[in-house]
BALOBA-1460 file (C-alpha; in Angstrom, 3 decimals):
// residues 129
<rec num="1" residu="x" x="-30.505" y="-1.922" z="21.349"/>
<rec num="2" residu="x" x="-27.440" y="-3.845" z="19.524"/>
<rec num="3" residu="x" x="-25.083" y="-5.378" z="22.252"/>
<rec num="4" residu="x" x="-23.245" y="-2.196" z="24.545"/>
<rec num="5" residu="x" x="-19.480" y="-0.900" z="23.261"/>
<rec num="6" residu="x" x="-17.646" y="-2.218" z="26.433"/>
<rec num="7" residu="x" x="-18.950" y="-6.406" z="25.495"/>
<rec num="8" residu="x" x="-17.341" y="-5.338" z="21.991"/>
<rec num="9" residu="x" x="-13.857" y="-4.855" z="23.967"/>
<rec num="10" residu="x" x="-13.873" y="-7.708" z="25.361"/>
<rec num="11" residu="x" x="-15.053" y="-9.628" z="22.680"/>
<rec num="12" residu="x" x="-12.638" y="-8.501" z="20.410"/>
<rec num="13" residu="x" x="-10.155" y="-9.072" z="23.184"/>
<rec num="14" residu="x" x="-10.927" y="-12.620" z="24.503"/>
<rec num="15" residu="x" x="-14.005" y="-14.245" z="22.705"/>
<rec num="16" residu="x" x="-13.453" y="-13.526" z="18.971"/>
<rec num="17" residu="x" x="-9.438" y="-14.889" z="18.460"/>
<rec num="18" residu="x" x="-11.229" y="-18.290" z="20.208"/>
<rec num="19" residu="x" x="-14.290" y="-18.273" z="18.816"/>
<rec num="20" residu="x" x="-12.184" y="-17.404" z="15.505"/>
<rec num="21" residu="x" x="-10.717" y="-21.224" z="15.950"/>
<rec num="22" residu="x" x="-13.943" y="-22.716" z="14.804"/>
<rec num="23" residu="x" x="-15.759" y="-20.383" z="12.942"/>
<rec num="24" residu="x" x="-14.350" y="-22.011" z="9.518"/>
<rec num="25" residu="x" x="-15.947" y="-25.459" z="10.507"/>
<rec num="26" residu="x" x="-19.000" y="-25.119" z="12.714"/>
<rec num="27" residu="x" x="-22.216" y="-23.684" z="11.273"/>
<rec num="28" residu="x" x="-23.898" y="-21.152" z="11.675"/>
<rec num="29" residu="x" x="-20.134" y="-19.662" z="12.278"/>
<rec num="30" residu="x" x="-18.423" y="-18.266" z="9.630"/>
<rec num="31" residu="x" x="-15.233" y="-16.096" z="9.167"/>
<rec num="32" residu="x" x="-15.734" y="-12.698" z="7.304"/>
<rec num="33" residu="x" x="-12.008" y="-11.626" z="5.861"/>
<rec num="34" residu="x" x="-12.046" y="-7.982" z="4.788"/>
<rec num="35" residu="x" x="-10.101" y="-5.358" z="4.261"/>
<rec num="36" residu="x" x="-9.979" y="-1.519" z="5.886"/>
<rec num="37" residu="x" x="-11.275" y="1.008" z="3.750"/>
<rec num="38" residu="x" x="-8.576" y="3.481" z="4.790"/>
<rec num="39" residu="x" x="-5.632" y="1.362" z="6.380"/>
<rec num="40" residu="x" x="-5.481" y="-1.658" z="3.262"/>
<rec num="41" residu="x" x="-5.426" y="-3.864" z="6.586"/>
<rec num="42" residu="x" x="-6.560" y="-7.448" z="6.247"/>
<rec num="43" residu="x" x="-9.314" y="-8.249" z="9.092"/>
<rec num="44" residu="x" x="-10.681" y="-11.422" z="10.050"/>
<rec num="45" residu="x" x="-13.980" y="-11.224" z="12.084"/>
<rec num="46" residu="x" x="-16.031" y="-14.295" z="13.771"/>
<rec num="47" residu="x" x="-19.903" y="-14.090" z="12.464"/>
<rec num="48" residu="x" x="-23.072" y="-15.518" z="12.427"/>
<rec num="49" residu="x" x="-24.041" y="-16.418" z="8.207"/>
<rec num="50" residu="x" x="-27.423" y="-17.872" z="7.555"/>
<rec num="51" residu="x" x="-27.634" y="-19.458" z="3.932"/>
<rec num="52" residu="x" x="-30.491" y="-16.989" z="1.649"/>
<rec num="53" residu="x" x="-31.510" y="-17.283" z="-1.822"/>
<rec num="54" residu="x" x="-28.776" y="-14.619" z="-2.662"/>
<rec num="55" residu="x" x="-26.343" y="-15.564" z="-0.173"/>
<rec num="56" residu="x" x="-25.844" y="-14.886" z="3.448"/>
<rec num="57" residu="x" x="-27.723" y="-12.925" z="6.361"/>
<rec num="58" residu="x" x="-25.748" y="-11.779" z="9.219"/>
<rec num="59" residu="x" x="-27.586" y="-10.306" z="12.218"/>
<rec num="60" residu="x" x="-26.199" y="-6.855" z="13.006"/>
<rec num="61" residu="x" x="-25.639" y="-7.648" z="16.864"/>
<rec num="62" residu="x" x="-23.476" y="-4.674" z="17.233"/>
<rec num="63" residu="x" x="-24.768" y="-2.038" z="15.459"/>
<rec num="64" residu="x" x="-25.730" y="-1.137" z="11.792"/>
<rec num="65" residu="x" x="-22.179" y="0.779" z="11.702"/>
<rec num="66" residu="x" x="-19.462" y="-1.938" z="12.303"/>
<rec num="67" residu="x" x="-16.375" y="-1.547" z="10.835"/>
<rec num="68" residu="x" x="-16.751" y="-4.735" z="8.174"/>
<rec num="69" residu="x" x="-19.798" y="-3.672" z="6.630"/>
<rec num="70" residu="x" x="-18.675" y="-0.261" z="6.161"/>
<rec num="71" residu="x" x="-15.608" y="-1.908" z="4.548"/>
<rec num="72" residu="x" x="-17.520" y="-3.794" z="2.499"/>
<rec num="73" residu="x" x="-20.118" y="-1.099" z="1.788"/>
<rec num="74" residu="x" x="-16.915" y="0.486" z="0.360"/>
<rec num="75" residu="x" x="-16.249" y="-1.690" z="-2.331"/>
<rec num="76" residu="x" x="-13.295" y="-3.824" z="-0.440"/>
<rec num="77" residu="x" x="-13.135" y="-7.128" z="-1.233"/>
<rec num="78" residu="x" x="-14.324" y="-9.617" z="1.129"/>
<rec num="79" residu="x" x="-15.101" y="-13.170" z="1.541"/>
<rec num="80" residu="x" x="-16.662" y="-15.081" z="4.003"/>
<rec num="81" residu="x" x="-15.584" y="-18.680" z="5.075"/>
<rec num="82" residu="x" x="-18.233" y="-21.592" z="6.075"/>
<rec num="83" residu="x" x="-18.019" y="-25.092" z="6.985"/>
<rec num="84" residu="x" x="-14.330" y="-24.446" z="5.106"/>
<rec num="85" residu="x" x="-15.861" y="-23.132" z="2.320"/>
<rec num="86" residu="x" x="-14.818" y="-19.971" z="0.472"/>
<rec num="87" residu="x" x="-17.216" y="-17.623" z="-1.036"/>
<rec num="88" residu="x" x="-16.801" y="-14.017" z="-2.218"/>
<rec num="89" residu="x" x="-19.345" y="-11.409" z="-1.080"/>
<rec num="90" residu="x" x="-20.074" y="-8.532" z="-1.941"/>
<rec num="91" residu="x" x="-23.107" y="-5.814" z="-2.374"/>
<rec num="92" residu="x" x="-24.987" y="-5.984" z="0.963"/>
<rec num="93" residu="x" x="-28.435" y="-5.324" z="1.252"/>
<rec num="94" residu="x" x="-29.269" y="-3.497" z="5.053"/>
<rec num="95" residu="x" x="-32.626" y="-4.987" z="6.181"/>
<rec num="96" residu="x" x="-34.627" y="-3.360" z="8.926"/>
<rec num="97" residu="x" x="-37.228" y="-5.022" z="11.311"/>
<rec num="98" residu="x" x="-39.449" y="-7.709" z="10.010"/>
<rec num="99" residu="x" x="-37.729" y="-7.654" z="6.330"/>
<rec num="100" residu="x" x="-34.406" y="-9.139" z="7.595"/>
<rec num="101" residu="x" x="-35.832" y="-10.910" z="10.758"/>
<rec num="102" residu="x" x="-37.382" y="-13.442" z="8.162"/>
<rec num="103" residu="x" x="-33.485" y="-14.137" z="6.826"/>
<rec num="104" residu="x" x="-32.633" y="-15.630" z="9.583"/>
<rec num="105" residu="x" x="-34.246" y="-19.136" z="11.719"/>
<rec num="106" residu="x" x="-36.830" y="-19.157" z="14.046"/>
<rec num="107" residu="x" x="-34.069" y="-19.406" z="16.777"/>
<rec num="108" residu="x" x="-32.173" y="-16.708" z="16.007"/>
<rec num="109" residu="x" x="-35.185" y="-14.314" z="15.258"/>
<rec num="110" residu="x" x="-36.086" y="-15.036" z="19.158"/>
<rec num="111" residu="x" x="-32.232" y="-14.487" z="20.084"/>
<rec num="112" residu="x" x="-32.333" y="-11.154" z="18.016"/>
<rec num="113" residu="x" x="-35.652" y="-10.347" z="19.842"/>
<rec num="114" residu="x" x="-34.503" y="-10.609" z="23.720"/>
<rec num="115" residu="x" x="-31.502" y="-8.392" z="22.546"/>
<rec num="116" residu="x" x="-33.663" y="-6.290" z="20.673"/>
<rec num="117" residu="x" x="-31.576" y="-6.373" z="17.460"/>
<rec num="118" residu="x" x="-33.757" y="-6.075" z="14.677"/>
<rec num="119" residu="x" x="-31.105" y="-5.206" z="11.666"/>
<rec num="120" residu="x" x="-30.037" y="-7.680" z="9.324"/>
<rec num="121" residu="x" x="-27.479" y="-7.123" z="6.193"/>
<rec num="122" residu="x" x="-27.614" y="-9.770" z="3.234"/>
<rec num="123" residu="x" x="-24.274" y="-10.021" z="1.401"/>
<rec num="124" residu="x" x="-24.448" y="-11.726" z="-2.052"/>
<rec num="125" residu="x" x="-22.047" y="-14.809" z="-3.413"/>
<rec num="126" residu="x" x="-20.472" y="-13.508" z="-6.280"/>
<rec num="127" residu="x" x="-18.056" y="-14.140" z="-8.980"/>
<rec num="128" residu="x" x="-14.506" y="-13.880" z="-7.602"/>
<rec num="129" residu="x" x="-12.359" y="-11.296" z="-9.894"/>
């Protein structure tokens, strides 16, 4: 059961524009800048990126249907921002259960578990155009 619509409210609301503040810097935070499929609007959303052998895992703690990976999914461009590096991402890879539970630490597997969140996306580093 990804976290309930109402927490996303407020999150969006209070948590993410502070938690946005360090998310460039402080690992395992990262900022994921995409843009909207239909509006063209730039987006900048506060994550969770764990380093894989094709780039990042992010734990799907809201859903498998959040607005930035459907974006992405889409073929905008995005890029995702790490200890205040920039890398572009692109193609992600959904991951369901024990597939994209091993992506991410031992920590945040047992995190994912009490929430029961068991889907994980991989987006790979690629080639800016």
């Amino acid at each position: 059961m990804p976290i309930p619509h109402w927490v996303t409210a407020v999150n969006r609301r209070f948590t993410n524009p502070l938690l946005g503040r360090l998310s460039d810097d402080v690992a395992p935070f990262a900022t994921l800048h995409h843009v909207g499929r239909a509006s063209g609007r730039r987006y900048r959303t506060p994550i969770m990126a764990f380093p894989t052998a094709r780039g990042f895992a992010v734990a799907l703690t809201y859903g498998p249907d959040v607005q930035w990976l459907r974006n992405i999914e889409a073929g905008q461009p995005a890029r995702l921002v790490r200890r205040r590096r920039v890398y572009a991402v692109a193609h992600p890879v959904r991951h369901h259960g024990e597939d994209g539970l091993r992506l991410v630490p031992p920590w945040t597997r047992a995190a994912l578990g009490l929430m029961h969140v068991d889907d994980v996306v991989e987006l790979d580093v690629v080639d800016p155009d």
